[in-house]
C-alpha positions in Angstrom: 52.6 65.4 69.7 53.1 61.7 70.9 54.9 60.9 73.8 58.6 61.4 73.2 59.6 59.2 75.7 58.3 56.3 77.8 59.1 55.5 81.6 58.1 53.0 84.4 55.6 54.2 86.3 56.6 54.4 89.6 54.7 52.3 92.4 51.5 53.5 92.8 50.3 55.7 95.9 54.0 57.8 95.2 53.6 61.7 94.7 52.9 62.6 91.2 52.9 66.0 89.9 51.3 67.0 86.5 52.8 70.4 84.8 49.4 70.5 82.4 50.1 72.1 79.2 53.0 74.2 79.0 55.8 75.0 76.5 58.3 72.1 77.7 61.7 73.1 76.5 64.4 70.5 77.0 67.9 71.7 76.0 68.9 68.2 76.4 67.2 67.1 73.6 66.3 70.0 71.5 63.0 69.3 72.5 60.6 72.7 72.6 56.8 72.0 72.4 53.9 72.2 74.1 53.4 68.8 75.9 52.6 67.9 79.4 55.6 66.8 82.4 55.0 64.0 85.0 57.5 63.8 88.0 57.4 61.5 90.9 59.7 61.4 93.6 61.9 63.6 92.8 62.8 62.7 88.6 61.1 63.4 85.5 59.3 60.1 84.6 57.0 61.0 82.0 56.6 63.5 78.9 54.1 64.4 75.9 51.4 65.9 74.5 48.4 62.7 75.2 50.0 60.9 78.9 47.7 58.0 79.5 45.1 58.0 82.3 47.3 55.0 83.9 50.7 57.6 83.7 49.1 60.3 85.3 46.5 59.1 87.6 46.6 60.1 90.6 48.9 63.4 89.9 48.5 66.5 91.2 47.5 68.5 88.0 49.1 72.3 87.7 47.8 74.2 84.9 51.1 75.4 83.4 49.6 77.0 79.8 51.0 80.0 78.5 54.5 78.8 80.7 57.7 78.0 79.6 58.6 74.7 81.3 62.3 74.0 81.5 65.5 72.8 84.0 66.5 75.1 86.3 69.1 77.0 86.1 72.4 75.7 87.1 74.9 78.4 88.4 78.2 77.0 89.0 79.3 80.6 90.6 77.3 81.4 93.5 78.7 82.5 96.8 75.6 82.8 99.1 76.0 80.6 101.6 72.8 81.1 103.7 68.7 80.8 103.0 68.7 84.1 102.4 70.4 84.1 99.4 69.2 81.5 98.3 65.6 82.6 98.1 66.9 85.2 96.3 68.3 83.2 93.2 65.5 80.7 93.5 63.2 83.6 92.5 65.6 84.0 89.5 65.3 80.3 88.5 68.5 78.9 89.9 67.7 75.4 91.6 71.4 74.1 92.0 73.6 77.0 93.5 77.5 75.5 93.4 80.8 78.2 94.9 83.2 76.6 92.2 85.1 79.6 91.9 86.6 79.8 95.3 85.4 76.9 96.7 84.9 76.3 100.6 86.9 74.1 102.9 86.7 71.5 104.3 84.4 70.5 102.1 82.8 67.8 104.0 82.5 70.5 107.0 80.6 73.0 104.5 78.3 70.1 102.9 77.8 69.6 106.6 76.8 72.9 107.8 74.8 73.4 104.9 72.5 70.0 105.6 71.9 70.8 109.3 71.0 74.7 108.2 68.4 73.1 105.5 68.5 74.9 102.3 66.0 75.0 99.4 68.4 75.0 96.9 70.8 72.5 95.7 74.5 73.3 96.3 78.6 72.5 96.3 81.5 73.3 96.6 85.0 73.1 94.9 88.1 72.5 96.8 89.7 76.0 97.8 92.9 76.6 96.1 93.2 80.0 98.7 92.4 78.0 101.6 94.6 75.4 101.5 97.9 77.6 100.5 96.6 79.3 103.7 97.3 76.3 105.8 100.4 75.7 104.3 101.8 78.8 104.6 100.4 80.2 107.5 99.5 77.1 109.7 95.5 78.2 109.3 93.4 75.8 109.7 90.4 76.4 107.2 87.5 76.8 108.3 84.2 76.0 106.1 82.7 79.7 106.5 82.2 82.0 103.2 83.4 85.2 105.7 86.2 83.6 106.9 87.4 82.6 103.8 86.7 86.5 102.7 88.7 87.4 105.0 91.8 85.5 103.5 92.1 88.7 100.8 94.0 90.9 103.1 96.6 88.2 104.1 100.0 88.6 101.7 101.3 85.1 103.4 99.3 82.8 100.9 99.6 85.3 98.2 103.5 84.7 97.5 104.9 81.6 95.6 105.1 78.7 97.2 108.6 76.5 98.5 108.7 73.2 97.2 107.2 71.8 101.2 104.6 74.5 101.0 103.5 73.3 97.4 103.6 69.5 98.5 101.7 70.4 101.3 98.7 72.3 100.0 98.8 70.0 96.9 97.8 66.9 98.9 95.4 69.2 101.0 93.4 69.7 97.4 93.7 65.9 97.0 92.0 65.1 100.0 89.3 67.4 99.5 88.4 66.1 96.0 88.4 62.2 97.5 86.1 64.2 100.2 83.4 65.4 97.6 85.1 68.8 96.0 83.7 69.1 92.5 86.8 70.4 91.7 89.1 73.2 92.2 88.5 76.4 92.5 91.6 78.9 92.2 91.7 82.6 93.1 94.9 83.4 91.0 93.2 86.9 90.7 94.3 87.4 94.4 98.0 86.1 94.2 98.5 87.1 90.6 102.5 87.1 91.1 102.8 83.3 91.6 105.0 81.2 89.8 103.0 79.7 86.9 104.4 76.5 87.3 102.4 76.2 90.4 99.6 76.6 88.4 100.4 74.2 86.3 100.7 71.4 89.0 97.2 72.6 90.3 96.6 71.4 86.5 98.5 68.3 86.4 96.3 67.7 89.6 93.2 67.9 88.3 93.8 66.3 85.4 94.7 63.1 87.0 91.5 63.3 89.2 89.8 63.9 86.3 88.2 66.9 88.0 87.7 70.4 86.4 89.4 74.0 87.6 87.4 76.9 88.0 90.0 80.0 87.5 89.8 83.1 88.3 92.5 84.2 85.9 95.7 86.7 87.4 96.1 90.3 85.6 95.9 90.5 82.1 98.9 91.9 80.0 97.2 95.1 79.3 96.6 96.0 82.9 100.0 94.8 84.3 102.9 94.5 81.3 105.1 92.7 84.5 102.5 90.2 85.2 104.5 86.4 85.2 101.9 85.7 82.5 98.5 86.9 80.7 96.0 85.9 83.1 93.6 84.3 80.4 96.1 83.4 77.9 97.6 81.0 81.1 94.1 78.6 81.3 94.5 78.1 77.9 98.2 76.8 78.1 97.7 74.8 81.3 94.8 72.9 79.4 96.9 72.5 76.3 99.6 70.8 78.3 98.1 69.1 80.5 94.7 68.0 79.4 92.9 68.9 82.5 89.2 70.6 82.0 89.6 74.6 82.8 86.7 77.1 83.5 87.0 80.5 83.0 85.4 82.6 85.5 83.5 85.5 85.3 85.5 86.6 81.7 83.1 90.2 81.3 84.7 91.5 85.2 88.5 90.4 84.3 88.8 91.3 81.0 86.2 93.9 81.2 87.5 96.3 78.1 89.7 93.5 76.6 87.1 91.0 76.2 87.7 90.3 72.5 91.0 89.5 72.9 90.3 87.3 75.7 87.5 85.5 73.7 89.6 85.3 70.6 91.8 83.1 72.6 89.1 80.9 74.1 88.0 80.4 70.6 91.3 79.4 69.1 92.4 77.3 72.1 88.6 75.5 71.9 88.9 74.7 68.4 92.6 73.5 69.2 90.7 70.7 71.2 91.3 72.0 74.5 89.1 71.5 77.4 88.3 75.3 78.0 84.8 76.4 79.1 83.8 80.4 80.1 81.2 82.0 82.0 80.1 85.5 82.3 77.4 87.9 83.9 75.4 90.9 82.6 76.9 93.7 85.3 79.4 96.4 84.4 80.4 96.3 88.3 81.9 92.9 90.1 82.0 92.5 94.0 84.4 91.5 96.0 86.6 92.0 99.2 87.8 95.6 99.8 91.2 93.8 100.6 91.9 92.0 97.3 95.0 92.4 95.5 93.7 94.6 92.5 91.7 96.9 94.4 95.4 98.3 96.2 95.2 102.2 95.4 98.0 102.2 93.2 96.6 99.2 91.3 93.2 101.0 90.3 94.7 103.0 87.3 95.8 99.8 85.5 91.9 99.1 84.7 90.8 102.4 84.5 89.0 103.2 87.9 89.0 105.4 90.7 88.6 104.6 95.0 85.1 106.8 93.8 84.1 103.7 91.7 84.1 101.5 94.6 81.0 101.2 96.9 80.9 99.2 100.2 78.3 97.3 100.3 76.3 97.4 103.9 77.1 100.9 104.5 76.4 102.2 100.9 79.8 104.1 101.2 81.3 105.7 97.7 85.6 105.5 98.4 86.2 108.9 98.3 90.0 108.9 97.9 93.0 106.9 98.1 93.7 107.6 101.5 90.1 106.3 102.7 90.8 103.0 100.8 93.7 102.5 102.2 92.0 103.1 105.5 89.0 100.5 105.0 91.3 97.9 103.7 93.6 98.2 106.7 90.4 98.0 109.1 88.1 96.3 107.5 89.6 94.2 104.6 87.0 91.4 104.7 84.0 94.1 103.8 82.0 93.1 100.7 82.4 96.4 98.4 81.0 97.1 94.6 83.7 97.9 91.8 82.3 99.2 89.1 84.7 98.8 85.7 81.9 99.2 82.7 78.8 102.2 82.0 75.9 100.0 81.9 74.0 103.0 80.1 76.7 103.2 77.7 76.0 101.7 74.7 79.6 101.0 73.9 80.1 99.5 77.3 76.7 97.5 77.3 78.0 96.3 74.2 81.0 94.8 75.7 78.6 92.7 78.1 76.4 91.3 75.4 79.5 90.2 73.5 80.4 87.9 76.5 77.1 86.6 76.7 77.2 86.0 73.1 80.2 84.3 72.8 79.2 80.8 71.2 78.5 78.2 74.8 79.5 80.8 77.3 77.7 79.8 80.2 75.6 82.2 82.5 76.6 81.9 86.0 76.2 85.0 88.7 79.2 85.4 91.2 76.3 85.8 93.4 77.4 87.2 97.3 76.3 86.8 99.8 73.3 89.3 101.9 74.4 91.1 104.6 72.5 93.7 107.0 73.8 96.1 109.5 76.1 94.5 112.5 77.1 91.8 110.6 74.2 90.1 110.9 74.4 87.4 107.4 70.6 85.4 107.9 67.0 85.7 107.7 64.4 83.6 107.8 62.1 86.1 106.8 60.2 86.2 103.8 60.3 88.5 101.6 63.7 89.8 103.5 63.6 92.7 105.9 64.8 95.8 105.0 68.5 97.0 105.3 70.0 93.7 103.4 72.5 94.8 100.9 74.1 92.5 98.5 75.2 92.9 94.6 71.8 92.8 92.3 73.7 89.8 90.5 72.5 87.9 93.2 69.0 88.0 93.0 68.9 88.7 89.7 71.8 87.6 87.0 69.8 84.4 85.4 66.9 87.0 84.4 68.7 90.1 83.1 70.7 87.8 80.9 67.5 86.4 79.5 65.5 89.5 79.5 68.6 91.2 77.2 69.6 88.2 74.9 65.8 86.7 74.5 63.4 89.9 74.7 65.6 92.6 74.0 67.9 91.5 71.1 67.0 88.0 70.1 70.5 86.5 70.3 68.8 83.9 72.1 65.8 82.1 71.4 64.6 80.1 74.7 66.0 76.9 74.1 69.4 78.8 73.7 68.5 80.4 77.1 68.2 77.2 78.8 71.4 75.5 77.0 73.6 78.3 78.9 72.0 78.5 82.3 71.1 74.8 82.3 72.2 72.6 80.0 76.4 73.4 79.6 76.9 74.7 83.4 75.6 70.9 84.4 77.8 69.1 81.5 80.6 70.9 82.9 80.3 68.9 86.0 79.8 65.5 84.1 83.1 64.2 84.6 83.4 64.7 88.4 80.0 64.2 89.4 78.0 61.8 87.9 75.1 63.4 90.0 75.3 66.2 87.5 74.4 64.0 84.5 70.6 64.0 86.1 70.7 67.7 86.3 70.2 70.7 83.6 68.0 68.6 81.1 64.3 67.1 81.6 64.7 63.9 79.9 63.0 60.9 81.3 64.9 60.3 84.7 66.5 63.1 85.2 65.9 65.4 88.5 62.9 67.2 88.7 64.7 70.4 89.3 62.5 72.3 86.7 61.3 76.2 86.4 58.3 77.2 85.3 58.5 81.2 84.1 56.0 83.5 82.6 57.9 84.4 79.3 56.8 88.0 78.6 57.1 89.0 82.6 60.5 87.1 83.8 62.9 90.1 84.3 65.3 91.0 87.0 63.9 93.9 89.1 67.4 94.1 92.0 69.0 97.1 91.3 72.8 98.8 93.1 70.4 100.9 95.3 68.1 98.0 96.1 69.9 94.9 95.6 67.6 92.5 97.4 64.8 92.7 95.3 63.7 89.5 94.1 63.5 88.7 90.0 59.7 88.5 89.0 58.2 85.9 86.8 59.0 82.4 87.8 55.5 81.2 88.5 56.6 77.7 90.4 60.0 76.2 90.8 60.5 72.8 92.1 63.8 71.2 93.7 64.1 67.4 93.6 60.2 67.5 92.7 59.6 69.5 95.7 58.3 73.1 95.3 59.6 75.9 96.3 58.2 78.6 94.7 54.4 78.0 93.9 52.1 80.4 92.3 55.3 82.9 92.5 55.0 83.0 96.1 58.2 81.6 98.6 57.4 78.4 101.0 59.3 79.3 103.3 59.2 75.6 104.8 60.4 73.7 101.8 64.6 72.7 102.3 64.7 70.1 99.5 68.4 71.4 98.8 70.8 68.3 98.6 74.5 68.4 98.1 76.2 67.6 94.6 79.0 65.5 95.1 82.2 64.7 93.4 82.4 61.1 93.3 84.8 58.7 95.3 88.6 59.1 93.6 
């Protein structure tokens, strides 16, 4: 193959690295071929089958053959907030690792923390819908902590509709955080499900004139509350009709979990309406959450179907065994990260209803990913491979390579250029708009970021499981962050921090 594209070299004595002889796929392009990949400092500059001695000389060559060569995976869902974590989804080919869903505030105080902590992934952050109705109606401050924010579940104050000063007020405080680098906003409507809609709608109206996508996730469905003010998914679909503004379903498998093909009916009618609707989903029958939320309320477990037995805490490995000891945990404890499990993984029925999500024409992967927590609250490590004791849901280490073992290997609903356009590709293009940062990201043409993943195709699986959730995905032989590696040979450096924040840009 000749060279199917041509790039300045950079000035001579830069870093160069050579990915010799792999299978390059570029979802960008369509491109999927074995070729040779030059970066330097930190983008893709060169691409092809015969690179001249002047393009590569002086490159440090890796012998990539028998690879699959690709962007890494962009997960616009990930609530690990620590290096921990994010070792953990580095190993499952994630490179960019964004909390859209929730979001963090204030945003420049999490971008902050984040930079001094050093983190080897790529992240940001949404502004947070829960947050700031949290300083409106309660007077709290928020404070740019993923355990704090957590902790907001268990607090009814936020949760009710808003008066018209409350509204004004957290309004603007969504307005600052997107002139402050918010990528968007992320809204929890899953956690104050009886809201006035039209509140939801001036979330809309909001984002639409900032030109900056929502990331919803969606209030109770019809079938699981008939007195809901509106069907949860059918209301993303309205707000985007009316007002234009670019709306991202979260998570669709864990809130319409037996429902799904209604839900993705709708998504497919409003999309083909010409609305501005994207989805994501993840290959678990159980979601995570706090033990506080609104939905997991004893009495509210019969409207999907479970039982306090179907819900697991997390760092003590706890099953719920009644009402009464729910009830207890969510009075004491309401912050605690628990397990919900809502589908049979080993039923085929219910597996079914996973692979239908994943499916769905451009639903994006993305992993809900929580963060790892040990006994006494203790939340980091620096240790590599992680001491024992951490608990976390196995999405986290390993959602990008369960979907890809089960749509590529297993069933063949992907091929790997498919693969790459859903955990790549679309999750970076949803971002476009907002951040022109994003355009670099998800694709290896010439120029963009040399956040690539190299993964041995017959051997990239997810290995994490609900009894051992911290074990690491296997199969990504070298991934590289802004050109810098972080995985090499399959093994952690544990000194490389190349993580840099994705910004919204100025408004």
């Amino acid at each position: 193959m000749t060279n199917w594209h041509a790039f300045e070299i950079c000035q001579a004595g830069s870093m160069r690295t050579l990915l010799k002889g792999g299978r390059v796929i570029d979802p960008g392009t369509g491109h999927d071929d074995i070729s040779d990949l030059l970066i330097e400092n930190g983008r893709v500059v060169a691409a092809g089958a015969q690179l001249s001695p002047a393009e590569t000389e002086r490159a440090a060559v890796i012998d990539v053959s028998g690879c699959i060569v690709g962007p890494g995976f962009v997960d616009l869902h990930s609530h690990v907030h620590s290096i921990a974590g994010q070792r953990l989804q580095a190993m499952d080919g994630v490179t960019t690792a964004l909390d859209l869903e929730a979001g963090l505030a204030p945003v420049t105080a999490a971008m902050a923390n984040a930079a001094r902590e050093g983190r080897p992934l790529n992240y940001g952050f949404s502004a947070s819908w829960a947050q700031a109705r949290a300083f409106a109606h309660l007077g709290e401050a928020p404070v740019a902590d993923v355990h704090n924010a957590l902790g907001l579940l268990a607090k009814p104050e936020w949760q009710r509709s808003s008066s018209p000063r409350e509204l004004n007020t957290w309004l603007a405080q969504l307005e600052t955080e997107i002139a402050d680098g918010a990528l968007g906003i992320g809204i929890l409507l899953g956690y104050a499900p009886r809201t006035d809609p039209a509140e939801f709608l001036a979330v809309a109206r909001l984002a639409a004139a900032a030109n900056a996508p929502t990331f919803t996730h969606v209030r109770e469905l019809i079938e699981a509350d008939p007195t809901t003010p509106i069907d949860g998914s059918a209301e993303i679909m309205i707000a985007a009709a009316e007002t234009g503004a670019a709306m991202h379903h979260c998570h669709v498998n864990s809130t319409s979990r037996r429902h799904i093909d209604r839900v993705l009916g709708m998504l497919e009618r409003s999309q083909a309406e010409g609305n501005r609707v994207t989805v994501e989903t993840y290959p678990y029958g159980a979601g995570s959450t706090g033990v506080g939320a609104f939905f997991l309320a004893p009495e509210r477990l019969g409207a999907w179907g479970i039982k306090p037995s179907d819900i697991t805490m997390v760092t003590t490995g706890e099953r719920v065994a009644d009402a009464a000891r729910l009830s207890e945990i969510r009075r004491t404890d309401p912050a605690a990260e628990c397990i919900v499990a809502f589908l049979n993984e080993e039923d085929p029925s219910d597996r079914a209803l996973l692979q239908s999500a994943l499916a769905f024409p451009d639903a994006i992967v993305a992993s809900d990913a929580m963060p790892v927590k040990w006994a006494g609250e203790v939340r980091e490590s620096l240790q590599w491979p992680l001491p024992a004791g951490g608990a976390t849901h196995p999405r986290t280490a390993g959602t990008f390579a369960r979907s890809i073992r089960m749509m590529v290997r297993e069933t063949g609903a992907w091929s790997w250029l498919e693969a790459f356009r859903r955990c790549s590709y679309l999750p970076a293009r949803v971002l476009d708009d907002a951040a022109s940062g994003a355009r670099a990201k998800g694709h290896i043409g010439i120029g963009a970021d040399a956040d690539i993943v190299v993964i041995e195709p017959e051997r990239f699986s997810d290995t994490a499981s609900y009894l051992d959730s911290t074990r690491p995905s296997v199969g990504v032989r070298h991934l590289f962050v802004g050109g810098t590696a972080v995985v090499r040979g399959g093994l952690m450096l544990t000194d490389a921090f190349p993580g840099r924040a994705l910004k919204g840009d100025p408004r």
